[in-house]
C-alpha positions in Angstrom: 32.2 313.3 43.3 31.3 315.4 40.3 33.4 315.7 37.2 34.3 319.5 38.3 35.1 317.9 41.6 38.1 315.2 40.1 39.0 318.3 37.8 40.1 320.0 40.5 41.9 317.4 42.5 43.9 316.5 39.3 44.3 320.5 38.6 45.9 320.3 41.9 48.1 317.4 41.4 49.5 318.4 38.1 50.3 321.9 39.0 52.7 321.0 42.2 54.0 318.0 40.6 53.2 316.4 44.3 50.1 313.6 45.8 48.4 315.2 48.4 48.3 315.0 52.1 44.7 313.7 51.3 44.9 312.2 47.7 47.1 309.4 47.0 48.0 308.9 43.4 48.2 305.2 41.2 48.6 304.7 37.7 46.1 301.6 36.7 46.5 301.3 33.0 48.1 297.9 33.0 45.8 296.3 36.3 44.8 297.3 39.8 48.3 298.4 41.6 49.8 296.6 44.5 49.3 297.8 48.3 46.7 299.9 48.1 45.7 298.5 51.7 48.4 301.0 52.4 46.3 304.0 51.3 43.2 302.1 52.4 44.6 301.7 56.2 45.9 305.4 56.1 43.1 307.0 54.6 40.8 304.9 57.2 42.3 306.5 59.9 43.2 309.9 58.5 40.8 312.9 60.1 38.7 313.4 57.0 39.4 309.9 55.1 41.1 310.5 51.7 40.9 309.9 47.9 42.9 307.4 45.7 42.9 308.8 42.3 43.8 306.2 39.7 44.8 306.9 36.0 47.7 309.7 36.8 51.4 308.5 36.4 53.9 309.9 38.6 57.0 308.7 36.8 55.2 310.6 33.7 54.9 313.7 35.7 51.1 313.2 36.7 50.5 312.5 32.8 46.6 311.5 32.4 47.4 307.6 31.5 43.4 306.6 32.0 43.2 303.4 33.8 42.9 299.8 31.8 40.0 298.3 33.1 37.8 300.5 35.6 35.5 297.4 35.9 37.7 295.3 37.3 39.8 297.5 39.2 36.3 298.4 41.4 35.5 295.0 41.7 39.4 294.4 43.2 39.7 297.3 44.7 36.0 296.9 46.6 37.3 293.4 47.4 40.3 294.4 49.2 38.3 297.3 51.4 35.8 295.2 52.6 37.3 291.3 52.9 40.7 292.3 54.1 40.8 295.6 55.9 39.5 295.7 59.6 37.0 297.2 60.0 35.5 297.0 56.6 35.7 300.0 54.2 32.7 301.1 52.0 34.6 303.6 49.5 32.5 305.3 46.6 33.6 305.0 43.1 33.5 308.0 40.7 34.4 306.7 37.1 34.4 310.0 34.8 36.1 310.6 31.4 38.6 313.3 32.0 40.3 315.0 28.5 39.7 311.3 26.7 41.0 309.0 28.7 39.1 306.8 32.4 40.1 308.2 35.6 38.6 306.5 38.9 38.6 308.2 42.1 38.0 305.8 45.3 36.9 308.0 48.4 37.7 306.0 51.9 35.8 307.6 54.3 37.6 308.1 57.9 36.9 305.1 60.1 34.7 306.1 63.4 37.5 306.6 66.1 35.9 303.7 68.3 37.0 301.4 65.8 40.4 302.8 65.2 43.5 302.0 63.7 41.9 300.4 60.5 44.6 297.6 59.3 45.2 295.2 56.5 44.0 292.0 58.5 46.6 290.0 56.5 49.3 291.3 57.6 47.6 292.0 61.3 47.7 294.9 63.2 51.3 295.2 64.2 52.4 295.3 60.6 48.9 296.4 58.9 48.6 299.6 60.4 49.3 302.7 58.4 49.3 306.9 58.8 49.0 309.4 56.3 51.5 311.8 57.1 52.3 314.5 54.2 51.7 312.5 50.8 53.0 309.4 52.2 51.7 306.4 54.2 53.4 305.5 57.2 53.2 302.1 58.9 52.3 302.6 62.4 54.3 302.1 65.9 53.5 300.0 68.5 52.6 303.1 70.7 51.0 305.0 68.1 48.2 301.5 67.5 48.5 301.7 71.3 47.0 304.9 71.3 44.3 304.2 69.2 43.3 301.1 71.0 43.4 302.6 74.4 40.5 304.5 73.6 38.0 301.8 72.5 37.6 300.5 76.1 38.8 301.6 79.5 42.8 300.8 79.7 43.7 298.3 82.1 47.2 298.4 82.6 47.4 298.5 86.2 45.8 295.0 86.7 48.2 293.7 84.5 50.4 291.3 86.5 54.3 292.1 86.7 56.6 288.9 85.5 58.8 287.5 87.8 57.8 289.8 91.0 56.4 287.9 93.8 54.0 288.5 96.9 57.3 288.7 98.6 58.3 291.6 97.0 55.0 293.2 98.3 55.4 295.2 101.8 53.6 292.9 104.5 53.4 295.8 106.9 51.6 298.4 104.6 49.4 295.9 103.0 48.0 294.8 106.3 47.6 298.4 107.3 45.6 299.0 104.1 43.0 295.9 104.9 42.5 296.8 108.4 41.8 300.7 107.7 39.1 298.9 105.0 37.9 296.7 107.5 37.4 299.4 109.8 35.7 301.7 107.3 33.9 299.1 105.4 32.7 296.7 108.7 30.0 294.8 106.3 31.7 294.7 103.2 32.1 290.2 102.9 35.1 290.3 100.5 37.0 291.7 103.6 35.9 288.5 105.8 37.9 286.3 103.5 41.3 284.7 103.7 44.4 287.7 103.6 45.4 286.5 100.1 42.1 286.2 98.9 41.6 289.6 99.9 44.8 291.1 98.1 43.0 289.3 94.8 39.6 290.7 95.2 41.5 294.2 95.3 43.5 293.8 92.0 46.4 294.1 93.8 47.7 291.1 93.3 46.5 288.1 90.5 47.4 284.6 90.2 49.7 283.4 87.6 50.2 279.5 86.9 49.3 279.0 90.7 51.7 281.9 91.7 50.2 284.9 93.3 51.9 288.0 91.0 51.4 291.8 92.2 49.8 293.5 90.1 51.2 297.1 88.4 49.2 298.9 90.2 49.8 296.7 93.4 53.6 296.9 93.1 53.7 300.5 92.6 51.8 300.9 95.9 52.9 298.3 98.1 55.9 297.5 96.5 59.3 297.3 98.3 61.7 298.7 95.8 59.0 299.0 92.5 61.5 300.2 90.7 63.8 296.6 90.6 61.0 295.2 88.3 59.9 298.6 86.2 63.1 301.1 86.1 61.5 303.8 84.4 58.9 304.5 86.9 60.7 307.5 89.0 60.2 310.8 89.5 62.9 312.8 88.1 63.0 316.3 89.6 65.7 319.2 87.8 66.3 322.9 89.4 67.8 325.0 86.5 69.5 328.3 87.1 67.6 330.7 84.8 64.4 331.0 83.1 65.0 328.6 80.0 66.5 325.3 79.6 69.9 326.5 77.8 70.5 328.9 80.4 73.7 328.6 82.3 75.5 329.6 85.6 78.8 331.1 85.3 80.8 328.4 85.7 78.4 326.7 82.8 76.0 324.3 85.0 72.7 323.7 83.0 71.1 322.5 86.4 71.4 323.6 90.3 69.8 320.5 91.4 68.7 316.9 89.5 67.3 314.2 91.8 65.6 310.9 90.9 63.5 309.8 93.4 62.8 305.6 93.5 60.5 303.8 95.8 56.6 303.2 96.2 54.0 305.9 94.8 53.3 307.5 98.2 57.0 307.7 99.5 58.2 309.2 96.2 55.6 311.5 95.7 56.2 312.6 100.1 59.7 313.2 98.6 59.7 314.8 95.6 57.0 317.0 97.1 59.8 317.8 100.1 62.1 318.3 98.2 60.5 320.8 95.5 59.4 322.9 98.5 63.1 323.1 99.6 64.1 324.5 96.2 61.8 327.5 96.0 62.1 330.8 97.6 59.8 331.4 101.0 58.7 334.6 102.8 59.0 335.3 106.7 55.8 336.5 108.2 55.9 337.5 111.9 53.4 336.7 114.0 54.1 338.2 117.4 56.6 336.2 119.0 56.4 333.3 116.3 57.9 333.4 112.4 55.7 332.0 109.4 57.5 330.7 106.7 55.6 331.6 103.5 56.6 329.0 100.4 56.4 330.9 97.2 53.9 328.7 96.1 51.3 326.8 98.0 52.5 323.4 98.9 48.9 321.8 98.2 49.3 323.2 94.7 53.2 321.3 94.2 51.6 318.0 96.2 48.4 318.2 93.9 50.7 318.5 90.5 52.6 315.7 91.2 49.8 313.5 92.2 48.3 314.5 89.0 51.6 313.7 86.9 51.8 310.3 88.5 48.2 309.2 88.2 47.9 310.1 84.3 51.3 309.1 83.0 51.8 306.2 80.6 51.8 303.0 83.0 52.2 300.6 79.3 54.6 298.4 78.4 55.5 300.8 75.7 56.2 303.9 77.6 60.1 302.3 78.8 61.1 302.4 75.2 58.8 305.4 73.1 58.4 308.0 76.0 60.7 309.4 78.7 61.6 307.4 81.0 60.1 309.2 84.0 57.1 309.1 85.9 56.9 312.7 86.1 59.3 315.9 85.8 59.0 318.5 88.5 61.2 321.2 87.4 61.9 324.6 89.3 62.9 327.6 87.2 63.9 330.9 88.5 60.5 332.3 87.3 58.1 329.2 87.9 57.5 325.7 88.9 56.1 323.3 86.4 55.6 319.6 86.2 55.7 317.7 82.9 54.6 314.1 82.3 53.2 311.9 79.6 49.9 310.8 79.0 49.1 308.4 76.4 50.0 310.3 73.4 49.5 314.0 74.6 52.2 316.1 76.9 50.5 317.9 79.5 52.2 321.0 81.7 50.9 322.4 84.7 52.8 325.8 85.5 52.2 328.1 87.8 54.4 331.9 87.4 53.8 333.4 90.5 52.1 333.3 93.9 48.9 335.1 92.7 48.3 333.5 89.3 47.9 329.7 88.8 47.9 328.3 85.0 46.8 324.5 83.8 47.8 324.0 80.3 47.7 321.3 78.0 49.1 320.5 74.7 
């Protein structure tokens, strides 16, 4: 950072009286301040990384204090980046007289996003995590460190095993369906020669826990027999509203024509909320010499495929229950359009489709 660089950054500070969304301000004239792993964790994970100008006091209106020891306040501050912050920081150090007095700027560098959320190990990563948002530091929620993590590796959510539920609470008859249409596709494959529950293992749909065998989310979900007795936020929750916007309301003052929840299995609440979405939307008669066509306003393949989609990519964590809605997905039928809204990790997607000829896939 050049002199003409830090001029401007404390230009910038003075004259709105305000830190930065990206420059965080300490005065260091009597030692090195306390938390700066704050700064350090946000800045680490801030798009751009950040800068930690030292030798400005806010109480004194951004007055030019100078800092008391720029020495030592490297050596501490270089201490704390790379001993206690996970991963490591390497910030740069720019010492540069400014009108008289020693002003330090410490540039953190964003952390690559593989390696993300950077954290004070000390405190560990529930506690240690922090966000810049405005000209503050935020510590992090569970969902938002969730996030982060999630996209290091491949999430495995669904093999993780559901407490309390049993094998009994698994559907015998559909399971065995399952392994005999494998067997009967798959006639050489030797995991499907072994024992039934050794079988259920090898497919991750169920795991053994303490000598228990323990369905599996993504085995309960399938072959459960009531899914929802174990994880009561995984519905489909469908609403019919009477105009074009959410606020809109009938007459008599109804916000919605129709609200279902639909409970059950993946495949029978999807075969429901799919019926029952095609019910609610207007259809055509086309005749066909002796024989009448009914026409749905829009294709049914299009309704089954958003839905499928809404349930496959929705948040399956533990965290959804308590930070996200508490639906699997949200088919909704306006008077103008059919949409279906669900929640995937951190980003809301909408699939929306405003009439028969035009189809639209958003996301957001």
């Amino acid at each position: 950072m050049t002199l003409d660089d830090l001029t401007q950054i404390i230009t910038e500070v003075q004259k709105y009286q305000s830190e930065l969304d990206d420059v965080e301000v300490k005065a260091a004239l009597h030692g090195t301040p306390q938390r700066l792993f704050e700064a350090l964790s946000a800045f680490g994970n801030r798009p751009g990384g950040g800068v930690l100008l030292l030798g400005l006091d806010e109480s004194k209106r951004f007055e030019n204090v100078g800092v008391g020891n720029a020495h030592r306040l490297q050596e501490e501050i270089s201490h704390v980046a790379a001993s206690e912050m996970e991963p490591p920081l390497r910030p740069s150090f720019t010492v540069k007289d400014f009108e008289g007095k020693t002003v330090v700027a410490v540039e953190v560098s964003e952390v690559p996003a593989n390696r993300k959320p950077c954290y004070y190990k000390i405190a560990g990563l529930q506690k240690g995590a922090y966000i810049r948002v405005g000209n503050t530091n935020r510590q992090m929620t569970d969902y938002e460190i969730y996030g982060y993590a999630s996209f290091r590796t491949q999430p495995t959510i669904d093999q993780e095993i559901v407490p309390y539920a049993t094998l009994e609470d698994l559907d015998r008859n559909r399971l065995t369906q399952y392994v005999e249409g494998l067997k009967r596709t798959r006639p050489q494959a030797g995991y499907l020669k072994q024992p039934f529950e050794k079988i259920l293992k090898q497919l991750s749909i169920v795991r053994e826990d303490d000598g228990i065998l323990r369905p599996t989310v993504a085995g309960l979900l399938v072959f459960g027999n009531y899914p929802q007795a174990f994880e009561p936020q995984l519905v489909i929750t469908f609403l019919q509203f009477y105009g074009v916007t959410e606020t809109e309301k009938t007459p008599r003052g109804e916000r919605f024509l129709d609200n279902q929840k639909f409970e059950g299995p993946i495949p029978e609440m999807v075969e429901s909320a799919v019926n029952h979405v095609l019910a609610g939307i207007r259809k055509s008669s086309l005749i066909e010499g002796l024989l009448r066509r009914d026409i749905p306003e829009y294709p049914a393949v299009a309704i089954r495929e958003a839905l499928v989609n809404a349930v496959a990519h929705r948040d399956y964590s533990h965290l959804c229950a308590a930070v996200i809605s508490r639906s699997a997905c949200l088919p909704t039928v306006w008077r103008s359009r059919v949409q279906a809204v669900f929640t995937a990790m951190s980003r809301k997607r909408t699939w929306r489709w405003t009439n028969p000829q035009e189809t639209v896939g958003s996301c957001a």
